[in-house]
Backbone bond lengths (Angstrom), bond angles and torsions (degrees), N, CA, C in turn:
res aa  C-N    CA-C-N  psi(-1)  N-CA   C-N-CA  omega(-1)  CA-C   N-CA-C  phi
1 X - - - 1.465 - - 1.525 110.42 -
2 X 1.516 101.02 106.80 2.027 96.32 176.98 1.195 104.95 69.11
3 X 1.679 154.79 45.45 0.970 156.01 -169.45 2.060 105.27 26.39
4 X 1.214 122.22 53.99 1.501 141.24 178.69 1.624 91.41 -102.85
5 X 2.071 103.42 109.23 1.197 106.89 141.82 1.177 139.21 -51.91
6 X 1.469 132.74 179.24 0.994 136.23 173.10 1.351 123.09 -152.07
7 X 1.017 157.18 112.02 1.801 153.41 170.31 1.247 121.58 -150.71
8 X 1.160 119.96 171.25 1.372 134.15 164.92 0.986 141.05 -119.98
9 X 1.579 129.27 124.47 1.544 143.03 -143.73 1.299 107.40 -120.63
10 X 1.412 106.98 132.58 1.985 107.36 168.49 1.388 109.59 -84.71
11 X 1.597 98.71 138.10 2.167 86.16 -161.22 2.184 66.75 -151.43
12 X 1.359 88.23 136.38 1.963 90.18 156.16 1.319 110.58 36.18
13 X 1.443 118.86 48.46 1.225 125.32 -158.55 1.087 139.72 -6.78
14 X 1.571 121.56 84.50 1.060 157.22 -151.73 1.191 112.10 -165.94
15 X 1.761 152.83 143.97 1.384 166.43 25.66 1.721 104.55 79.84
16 X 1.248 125.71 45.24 1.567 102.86 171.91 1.438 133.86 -87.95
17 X 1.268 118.95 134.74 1.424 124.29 -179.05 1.645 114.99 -105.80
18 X 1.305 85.88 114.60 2.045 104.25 -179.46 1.472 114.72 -129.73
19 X 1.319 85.91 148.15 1.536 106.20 179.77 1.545 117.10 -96.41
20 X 1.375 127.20 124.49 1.454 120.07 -171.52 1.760 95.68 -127.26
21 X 1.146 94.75 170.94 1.263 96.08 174.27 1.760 109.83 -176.55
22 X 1.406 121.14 114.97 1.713 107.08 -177.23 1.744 102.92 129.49
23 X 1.446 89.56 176.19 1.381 96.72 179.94 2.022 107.78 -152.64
24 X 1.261 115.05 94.91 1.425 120.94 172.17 1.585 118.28 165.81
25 X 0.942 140.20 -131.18 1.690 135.11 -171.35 1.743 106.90 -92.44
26 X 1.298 107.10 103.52 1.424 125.46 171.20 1.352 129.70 -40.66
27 X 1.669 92.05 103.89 1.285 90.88 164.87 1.612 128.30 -95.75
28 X 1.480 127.28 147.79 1.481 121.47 -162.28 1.314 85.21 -108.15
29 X 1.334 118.79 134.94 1.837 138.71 179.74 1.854 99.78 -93.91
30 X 1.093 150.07 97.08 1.259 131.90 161.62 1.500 119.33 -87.97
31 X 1.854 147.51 117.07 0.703 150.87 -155.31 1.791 106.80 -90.07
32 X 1.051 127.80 153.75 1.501 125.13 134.98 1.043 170.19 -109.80
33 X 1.163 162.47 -149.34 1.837 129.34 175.15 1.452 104.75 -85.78
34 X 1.634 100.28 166.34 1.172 121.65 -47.47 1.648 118.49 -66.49
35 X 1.461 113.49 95.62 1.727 100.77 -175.78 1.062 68.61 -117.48
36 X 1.776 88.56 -164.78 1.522 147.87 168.50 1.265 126.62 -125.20
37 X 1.544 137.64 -163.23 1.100 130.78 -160.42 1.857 91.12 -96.02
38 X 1.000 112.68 -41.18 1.788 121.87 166.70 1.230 116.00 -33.11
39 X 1.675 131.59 -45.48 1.080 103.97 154.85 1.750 162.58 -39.53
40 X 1.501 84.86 -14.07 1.419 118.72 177.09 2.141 108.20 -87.20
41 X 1.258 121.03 -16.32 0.850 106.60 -153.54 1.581 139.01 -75.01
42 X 1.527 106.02 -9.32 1.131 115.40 165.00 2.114 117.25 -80.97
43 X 1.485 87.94 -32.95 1.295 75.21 165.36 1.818 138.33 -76.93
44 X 1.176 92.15 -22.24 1.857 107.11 164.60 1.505 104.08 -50.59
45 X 1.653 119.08 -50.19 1.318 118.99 -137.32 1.643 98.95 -87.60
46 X 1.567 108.43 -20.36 1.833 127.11 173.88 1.525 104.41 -73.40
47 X 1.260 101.75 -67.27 1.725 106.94 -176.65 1.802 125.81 -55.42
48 X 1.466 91.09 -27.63 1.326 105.33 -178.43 2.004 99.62 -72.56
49 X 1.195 108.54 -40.10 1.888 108.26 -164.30 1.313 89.13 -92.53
50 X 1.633 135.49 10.88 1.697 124.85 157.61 1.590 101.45 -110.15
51 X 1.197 133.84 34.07 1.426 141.19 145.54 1.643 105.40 89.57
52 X 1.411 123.84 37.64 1.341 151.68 170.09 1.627 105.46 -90.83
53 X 1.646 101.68 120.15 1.636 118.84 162.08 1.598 88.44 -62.46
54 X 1.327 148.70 150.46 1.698 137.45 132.14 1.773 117.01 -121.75
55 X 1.289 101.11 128.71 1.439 100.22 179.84 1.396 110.72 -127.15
56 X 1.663 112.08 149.34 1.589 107.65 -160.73 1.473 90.78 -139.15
57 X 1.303 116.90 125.27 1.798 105.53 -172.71 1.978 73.80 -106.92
58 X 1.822 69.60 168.23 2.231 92.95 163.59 2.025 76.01 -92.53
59 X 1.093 89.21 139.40 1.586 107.53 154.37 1.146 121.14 -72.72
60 X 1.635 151.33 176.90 1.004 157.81 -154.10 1.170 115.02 -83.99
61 X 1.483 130.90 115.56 1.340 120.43 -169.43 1.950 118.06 69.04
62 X 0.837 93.36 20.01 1.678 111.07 155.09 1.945 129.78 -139.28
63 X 1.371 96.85 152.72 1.133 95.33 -179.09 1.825 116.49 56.94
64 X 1.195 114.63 -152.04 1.413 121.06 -178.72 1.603 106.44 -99.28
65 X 1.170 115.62 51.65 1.318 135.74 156.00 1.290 123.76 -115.81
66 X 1.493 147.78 133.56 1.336 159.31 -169.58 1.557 105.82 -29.88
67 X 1.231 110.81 144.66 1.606 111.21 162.97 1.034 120.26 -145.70
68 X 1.320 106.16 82.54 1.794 125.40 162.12 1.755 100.86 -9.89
69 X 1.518 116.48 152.13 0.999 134.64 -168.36 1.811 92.61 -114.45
70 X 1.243 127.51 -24.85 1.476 123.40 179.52 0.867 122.36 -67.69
71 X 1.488 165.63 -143.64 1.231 144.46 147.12 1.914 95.21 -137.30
72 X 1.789 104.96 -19.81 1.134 101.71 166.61 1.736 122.19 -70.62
73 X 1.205 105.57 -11.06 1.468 109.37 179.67 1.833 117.09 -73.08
74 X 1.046 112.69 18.99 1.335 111.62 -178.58 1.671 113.84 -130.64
75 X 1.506 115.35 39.85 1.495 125.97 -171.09 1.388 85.50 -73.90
76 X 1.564 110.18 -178.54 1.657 131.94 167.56 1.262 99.61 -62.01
77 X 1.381 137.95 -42.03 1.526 139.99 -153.37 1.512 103.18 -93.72
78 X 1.440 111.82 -12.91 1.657 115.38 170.80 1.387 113.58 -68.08
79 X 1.475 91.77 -52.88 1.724 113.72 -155.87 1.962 91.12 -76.00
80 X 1.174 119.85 -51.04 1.391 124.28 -168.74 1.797 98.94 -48.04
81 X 1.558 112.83 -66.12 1.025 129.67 -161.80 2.128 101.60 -52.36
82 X 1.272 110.05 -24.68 1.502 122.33 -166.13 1.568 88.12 -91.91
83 X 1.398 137.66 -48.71 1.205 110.54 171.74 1.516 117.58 -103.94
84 X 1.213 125.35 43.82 1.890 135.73 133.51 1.497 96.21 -76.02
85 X 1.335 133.18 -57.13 1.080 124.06 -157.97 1.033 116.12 -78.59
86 X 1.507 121.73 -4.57 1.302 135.80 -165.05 1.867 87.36 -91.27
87 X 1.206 120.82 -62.40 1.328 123.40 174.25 1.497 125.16 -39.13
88 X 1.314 103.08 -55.36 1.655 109.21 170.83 1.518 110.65 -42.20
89 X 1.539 114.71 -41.68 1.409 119.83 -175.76 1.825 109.90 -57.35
90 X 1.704 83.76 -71.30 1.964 93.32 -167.61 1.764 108.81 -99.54
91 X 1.165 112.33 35.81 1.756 99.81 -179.17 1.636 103.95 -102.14
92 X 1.889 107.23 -26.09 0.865 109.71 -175.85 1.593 131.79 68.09
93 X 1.390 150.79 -118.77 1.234 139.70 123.59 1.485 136.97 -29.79
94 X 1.510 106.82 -25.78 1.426 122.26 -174.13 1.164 118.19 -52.80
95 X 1.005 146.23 85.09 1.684 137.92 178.87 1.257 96.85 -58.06
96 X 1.843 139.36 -61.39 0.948 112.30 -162.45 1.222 115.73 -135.41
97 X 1.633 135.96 151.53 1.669 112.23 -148.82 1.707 100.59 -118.54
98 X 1.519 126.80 -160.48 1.565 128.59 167.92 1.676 74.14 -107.11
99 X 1.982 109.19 148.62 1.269 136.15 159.09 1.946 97.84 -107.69
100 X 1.655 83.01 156.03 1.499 100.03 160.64 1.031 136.60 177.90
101 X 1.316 115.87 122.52 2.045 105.51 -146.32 1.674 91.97 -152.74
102 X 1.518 72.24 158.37 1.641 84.36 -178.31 1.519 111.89 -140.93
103 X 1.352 115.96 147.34 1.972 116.23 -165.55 1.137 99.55 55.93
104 X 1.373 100.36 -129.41 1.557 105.52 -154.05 1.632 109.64 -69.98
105 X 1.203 103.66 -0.39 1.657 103.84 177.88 1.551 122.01 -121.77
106 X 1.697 88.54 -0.86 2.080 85.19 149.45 1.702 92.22 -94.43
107 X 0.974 159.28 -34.52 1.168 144.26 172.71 1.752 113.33 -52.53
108 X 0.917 103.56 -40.91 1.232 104.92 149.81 1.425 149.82 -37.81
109 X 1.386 96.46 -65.13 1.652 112.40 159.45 1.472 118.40 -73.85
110 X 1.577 116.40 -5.64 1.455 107.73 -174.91 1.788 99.55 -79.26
111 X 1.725 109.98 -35.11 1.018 112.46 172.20 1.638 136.28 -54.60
112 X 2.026 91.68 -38.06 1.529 94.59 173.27 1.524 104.71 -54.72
113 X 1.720 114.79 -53.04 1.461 105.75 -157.82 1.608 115.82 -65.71
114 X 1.283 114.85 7.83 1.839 129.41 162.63 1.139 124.20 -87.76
115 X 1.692 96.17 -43.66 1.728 94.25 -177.69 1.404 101.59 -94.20
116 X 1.762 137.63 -43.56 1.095 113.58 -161.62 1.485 105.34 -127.21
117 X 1.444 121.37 48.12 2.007 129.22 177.36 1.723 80.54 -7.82
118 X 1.446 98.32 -96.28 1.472 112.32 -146.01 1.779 126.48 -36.33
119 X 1.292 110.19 12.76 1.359 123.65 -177.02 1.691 114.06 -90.51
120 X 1.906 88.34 -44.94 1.796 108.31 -177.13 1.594 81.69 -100.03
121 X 1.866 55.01 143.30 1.847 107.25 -175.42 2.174 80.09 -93.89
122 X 1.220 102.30 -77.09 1.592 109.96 172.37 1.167 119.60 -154.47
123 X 1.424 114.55 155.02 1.801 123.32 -159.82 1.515 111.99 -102.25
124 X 1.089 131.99 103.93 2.076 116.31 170.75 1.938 100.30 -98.77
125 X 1.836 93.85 118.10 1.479 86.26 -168.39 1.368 85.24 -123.25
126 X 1.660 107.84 152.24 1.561 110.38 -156.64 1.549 98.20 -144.40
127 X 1.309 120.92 111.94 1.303 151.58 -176.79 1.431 142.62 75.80
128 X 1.953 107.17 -7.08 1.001 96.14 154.38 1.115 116.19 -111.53
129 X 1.775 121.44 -167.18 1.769 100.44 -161.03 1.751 85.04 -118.30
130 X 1.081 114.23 -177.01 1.446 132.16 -175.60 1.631 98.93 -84.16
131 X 0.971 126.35 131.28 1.065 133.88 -178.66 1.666 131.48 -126.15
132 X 1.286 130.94 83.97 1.537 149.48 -146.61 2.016 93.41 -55.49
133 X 1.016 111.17 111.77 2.207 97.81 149.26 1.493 109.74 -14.20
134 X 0.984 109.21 127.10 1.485 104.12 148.85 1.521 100.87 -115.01
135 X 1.742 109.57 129.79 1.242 100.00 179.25 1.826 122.16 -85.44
136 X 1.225 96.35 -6.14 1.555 104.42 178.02 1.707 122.14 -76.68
137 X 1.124 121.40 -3.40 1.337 129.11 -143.03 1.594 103.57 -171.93
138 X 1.422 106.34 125.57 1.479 136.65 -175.82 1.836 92.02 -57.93
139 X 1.446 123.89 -176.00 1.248 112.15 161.89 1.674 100.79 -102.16
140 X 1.462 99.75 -24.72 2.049 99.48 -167.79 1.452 94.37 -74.70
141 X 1.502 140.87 -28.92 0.779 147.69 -167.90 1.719 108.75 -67.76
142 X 1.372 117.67 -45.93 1.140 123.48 160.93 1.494 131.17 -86.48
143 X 1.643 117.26 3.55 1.524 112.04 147.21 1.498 118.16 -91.94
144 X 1.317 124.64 -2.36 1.208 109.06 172.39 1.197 112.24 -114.64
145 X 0.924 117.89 3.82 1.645 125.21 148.16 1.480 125.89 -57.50
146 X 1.522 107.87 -46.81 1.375 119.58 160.15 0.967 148.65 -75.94
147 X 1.766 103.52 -28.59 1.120 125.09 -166.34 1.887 124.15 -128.98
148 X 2.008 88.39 -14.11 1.172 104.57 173.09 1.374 120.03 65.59
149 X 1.515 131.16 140.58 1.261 141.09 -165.61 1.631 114.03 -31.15
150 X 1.198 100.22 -40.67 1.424 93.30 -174.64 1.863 124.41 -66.04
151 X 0.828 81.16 -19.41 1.611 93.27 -178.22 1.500 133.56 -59.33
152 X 1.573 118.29 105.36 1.404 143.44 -148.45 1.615 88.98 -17.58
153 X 1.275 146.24 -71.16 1.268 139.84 -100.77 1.735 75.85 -112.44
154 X 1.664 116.45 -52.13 1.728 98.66 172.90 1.542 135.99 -47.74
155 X 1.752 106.29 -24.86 1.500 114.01 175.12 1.132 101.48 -80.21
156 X 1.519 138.64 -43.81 1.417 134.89 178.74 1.952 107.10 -38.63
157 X 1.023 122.69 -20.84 1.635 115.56 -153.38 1.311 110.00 -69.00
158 X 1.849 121.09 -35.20 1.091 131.98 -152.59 1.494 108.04 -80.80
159 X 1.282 161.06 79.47 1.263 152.75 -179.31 1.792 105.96 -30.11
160 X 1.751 100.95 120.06 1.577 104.71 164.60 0.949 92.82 97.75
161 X 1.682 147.32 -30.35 1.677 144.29 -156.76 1.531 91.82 -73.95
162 X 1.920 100.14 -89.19 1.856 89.11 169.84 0.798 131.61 5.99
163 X 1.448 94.58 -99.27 1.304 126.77 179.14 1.602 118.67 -14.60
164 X 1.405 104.20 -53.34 1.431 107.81 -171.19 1.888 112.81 -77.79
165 X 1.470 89.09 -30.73 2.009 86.82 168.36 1.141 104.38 -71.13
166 X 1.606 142.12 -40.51 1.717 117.03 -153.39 1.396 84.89 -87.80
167 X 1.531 140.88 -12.91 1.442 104.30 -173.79 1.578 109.09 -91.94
168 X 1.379 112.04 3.21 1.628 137.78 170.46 1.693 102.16 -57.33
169 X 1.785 92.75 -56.52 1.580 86.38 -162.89 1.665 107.65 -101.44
170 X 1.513 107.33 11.62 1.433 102.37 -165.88 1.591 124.21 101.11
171 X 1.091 118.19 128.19 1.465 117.87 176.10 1.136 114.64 -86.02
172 X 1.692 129.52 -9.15 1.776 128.91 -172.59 1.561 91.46 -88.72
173 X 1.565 113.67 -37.13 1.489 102.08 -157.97 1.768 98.23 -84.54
174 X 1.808 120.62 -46.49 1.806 112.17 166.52 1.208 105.15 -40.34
175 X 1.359 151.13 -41.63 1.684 128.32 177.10 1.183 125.30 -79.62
176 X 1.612 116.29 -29.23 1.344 102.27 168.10 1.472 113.28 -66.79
177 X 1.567 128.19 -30.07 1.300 108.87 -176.74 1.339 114.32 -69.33
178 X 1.269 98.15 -43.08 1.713 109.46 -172.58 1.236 118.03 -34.23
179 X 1.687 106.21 -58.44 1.727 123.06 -163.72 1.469 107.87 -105.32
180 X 1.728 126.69 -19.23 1.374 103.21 -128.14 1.483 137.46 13.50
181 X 1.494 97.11 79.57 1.320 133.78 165.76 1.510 110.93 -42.29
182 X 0.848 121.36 126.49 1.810 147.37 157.95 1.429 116.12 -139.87
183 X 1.087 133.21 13.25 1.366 116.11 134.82 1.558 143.85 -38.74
184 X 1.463 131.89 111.32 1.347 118.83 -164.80 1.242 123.42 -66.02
185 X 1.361 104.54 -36.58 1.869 124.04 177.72 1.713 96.65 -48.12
186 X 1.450 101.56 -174.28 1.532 130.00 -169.78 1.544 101.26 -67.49
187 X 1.379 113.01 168.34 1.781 109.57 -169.27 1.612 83.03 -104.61
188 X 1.384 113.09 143.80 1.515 108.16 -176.72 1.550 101.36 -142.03
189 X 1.527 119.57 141.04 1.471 102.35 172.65 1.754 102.68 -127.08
190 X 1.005 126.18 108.67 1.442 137.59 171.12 1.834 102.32 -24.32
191 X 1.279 125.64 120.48 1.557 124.89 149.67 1.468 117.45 -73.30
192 X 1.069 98.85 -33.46 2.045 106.79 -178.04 1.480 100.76 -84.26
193 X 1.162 124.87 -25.28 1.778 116.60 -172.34 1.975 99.82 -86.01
194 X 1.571 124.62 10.38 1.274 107.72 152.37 1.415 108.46 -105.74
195 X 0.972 132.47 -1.42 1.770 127.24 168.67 1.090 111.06 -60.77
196 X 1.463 128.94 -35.45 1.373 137.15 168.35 1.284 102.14 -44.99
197 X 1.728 122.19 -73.63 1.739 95.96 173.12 1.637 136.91 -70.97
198 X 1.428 113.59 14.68 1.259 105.10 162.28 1.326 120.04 -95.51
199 X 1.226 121.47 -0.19 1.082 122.28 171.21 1.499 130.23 -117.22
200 X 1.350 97.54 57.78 1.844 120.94 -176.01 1.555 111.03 -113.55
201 X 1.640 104.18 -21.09 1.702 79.97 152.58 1.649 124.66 -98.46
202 X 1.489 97.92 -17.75 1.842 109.82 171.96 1.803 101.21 -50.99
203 X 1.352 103.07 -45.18 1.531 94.62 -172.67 1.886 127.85 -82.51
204 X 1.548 91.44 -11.64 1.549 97.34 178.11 1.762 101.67 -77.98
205 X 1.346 118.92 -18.68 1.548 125.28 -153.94 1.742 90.11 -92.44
206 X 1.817 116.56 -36.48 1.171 104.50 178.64 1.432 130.03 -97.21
207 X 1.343 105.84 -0.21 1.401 121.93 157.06 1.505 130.47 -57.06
208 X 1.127 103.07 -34.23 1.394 116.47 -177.36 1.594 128.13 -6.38
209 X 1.167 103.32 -46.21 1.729 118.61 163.22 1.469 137.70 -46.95
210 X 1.617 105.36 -36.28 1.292 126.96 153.90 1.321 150.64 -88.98
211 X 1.663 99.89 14.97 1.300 125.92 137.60 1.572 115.67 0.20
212 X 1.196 130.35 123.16 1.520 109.50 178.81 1.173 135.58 61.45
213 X 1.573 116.69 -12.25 1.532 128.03 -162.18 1.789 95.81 -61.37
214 X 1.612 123.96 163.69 0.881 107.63 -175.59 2.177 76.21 -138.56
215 X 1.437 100.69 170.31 1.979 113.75 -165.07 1.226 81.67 -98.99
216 X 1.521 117.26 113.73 1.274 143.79 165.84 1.615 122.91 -81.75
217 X 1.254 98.03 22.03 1.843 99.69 -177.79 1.237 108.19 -128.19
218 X 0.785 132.10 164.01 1.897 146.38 155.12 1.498 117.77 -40.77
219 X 1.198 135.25 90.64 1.529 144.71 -153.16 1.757 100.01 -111.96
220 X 0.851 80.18 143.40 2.248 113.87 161.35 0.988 124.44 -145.95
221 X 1.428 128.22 107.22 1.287 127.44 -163.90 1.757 91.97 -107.83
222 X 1.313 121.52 138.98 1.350 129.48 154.40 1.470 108.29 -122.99
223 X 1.658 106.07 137.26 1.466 118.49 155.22 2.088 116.65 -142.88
224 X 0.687 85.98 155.78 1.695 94.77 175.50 1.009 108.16 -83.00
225 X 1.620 104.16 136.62 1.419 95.41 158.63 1.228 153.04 -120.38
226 X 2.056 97.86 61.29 1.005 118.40 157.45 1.134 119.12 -114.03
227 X 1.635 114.77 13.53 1.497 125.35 -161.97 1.210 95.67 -81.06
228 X 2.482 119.50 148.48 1.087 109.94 177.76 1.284 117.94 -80.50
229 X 1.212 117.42 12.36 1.791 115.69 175.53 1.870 109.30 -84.22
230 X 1.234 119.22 -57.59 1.462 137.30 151.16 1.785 104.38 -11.89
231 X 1.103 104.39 -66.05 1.872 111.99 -149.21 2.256 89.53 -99.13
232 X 1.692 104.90 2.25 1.709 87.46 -176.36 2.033 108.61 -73.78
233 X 1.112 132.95 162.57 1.278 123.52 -148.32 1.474 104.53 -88.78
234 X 1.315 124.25 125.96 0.961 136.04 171.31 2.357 107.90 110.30
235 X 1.173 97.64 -1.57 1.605 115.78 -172.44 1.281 110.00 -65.98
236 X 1.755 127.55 -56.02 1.168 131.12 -155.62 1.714 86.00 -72.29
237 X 1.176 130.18 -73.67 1.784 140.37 -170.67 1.678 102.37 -31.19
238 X 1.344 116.82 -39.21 1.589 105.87 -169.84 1.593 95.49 -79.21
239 X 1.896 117.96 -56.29 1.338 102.70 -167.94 2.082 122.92 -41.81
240 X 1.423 82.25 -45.85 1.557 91.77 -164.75 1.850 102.75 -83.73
241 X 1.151 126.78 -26.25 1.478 110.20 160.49 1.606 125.35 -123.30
242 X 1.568 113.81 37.16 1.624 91.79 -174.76 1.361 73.65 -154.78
243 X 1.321 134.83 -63.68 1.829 126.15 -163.54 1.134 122.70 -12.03
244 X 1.826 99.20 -68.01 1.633 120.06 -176.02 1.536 107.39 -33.27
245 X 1.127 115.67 -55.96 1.800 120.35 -157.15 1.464 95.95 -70.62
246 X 1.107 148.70 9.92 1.612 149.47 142.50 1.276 120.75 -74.60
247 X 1.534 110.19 -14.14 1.628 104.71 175.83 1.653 93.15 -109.79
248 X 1.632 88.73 175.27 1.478 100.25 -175.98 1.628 124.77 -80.69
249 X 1.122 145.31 146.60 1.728 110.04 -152.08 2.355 66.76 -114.53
C-alpha cells in the first residue's frame, strides 16, 4: 500500500509488526484502541514525501503483533519497554526520535515521555490529555465515582465478561458504534487491546516513582472540539488552565 513496508521485529520479547515507510529523521506513529498501524496511513504517506523515516508498529496484542496470553502483560512498563526496543531496532544512529499517538497511544507516549525523555526528540499527542498520578486514589476508583459502574472502561475489567456481550451483539455492529468505522479492510476487534484497560490500576501501583514527575520534552497537544474526550465533564478547564503546569516550561 503506497510503497508501505511491512515486517516483524523481536523487541522485549515479543513478535512486532510495523509499518515504515521513507527515508530521514524518525518519526514513531503510536496507534489506539481499537486500531492498528493503518490508522496512521495517510499520515506516513505525507510525512514520508516531506523527507520523514515513519514507523507504525501494531502494539501488543493487536494486529499481527504477539499476544501475550496474561492479561498482566500489557502494563505501561510492558508496552513502553516494547517500543525502546522497538527504537534500538529502527532509530539506528538516532538517539532521539518525533513521537505521536493518539488514545490509548498518546497515553502511551505520555508514559514514554516519563519513563524514557531521552528517546523523544518531541511528542504531538492528540486527544487524550496528560494525566498526573494521583497518589491518593486508584484510577477505577475515580471513574466510578464519576461515572459509576457502568462505565465502558469499568465493564471492560472483568476478563471474558466483554468479551462475551460483543460477540452477543456482533463485532461489525460494536465497531461501527464504537468508532464509526470507515475502514475498507475486515471489521476487527483486538482481544489484547482490552487488557490495556485492565491494567490501570496494576499500572498506577507500579508507577509509584513518578509521583509528581513532570513531561520533560517539547509537547503539542491536539484535540477537537467535538472530540468525546474534549467535551467529557470537567476536560475543557484542566486542558486550558491546569495541564500545562505538568510539563516542564
Amino acid at each position: 500500500m503506497e510503497g508501505i513496508e511491512h515486517r516483524r521485529v523481536n523487541v522485549n520479547g515479543i513478535n512486532m509488526h510495523i509499518a515504515e515507510k521513507g527515508e530521514g529523521p524518525l518519526i514513531l506513529f503510536i496507534h489506539g484502541f481499537p486500531d492498528l498501524w493503518y490508522s496512521w496511513h495517510h499520515q506516513i504517506a505525507a510525512l514520508a514525501s516531506l523527507g520523514y523515516r515513519c514507523v507504525a508498529p501494531d502494539l501488543r496484542g493487536y494486529g499481527d503483533t504477539d499476544l501475550p496470553a496474561t492479561p498482566t502483560a500489557y502494563t505501561s512498563l510492558h508496552v513502553v519497554g516494547d517500543l525502546t526496543g522497538l527504537l534500538d531496532v529502527v532509530a539506528g544512529d538516532e538517539e532521539k526520535v518525533f513521537v505521536v499517538g493518539h488514545d490509548w497511544g498518546a497515553m502511551t507516549a505520555w508514559s514514554l515521555s516519563l519513563y524514557r525523555s531521552e528517546r523523544i526528540k518531541a511528542l504531538v499527542n492528540l486527544s487524550v490529555v496528560f494525566t498526573p498520578r494521583n497518589p491518593k486514589r486508584k484510577p477505577l476508583d475515580t471513574l466510578r465515582a464519576v461515572y459509576g459502574n457502568d462505565h465502558y472502561i469499568c465493564r471492560f475489567q472483568e476478563p471474558g465478561e466483554i468479551e462475551s456481550e460483543f460477540a452477543q451483539i456482533g463485532t461489525a455492529i460494536v465497531l461501527k458504534e464504537f468508532l464509526t468505522y470507515r475502514n475498507p479492510g475486515p471489521l476487527y476487534l483486538p482481544k489484547g487491546g482490552l487488557n490495556y484497560y485492565r491494567n490501570l490500576d496494576l499500572n498506577w501501583e507500579l508507577t509509584a516513582p513518578w509521583t509528581g514527575a513532570q513531561v520533560k520534552v517539547p509537547v503539542k497537544f491536539i484535540v477537537g472540539d467535538l472530540d468525546l474526550t474534549y467535551n467529557a465533564p470537567g476536560t475543557k478547564d484542566y486542558i486550558h488552565k491546569e495541564m500545562y503546569r505538568f510539563w516542564r516550561k
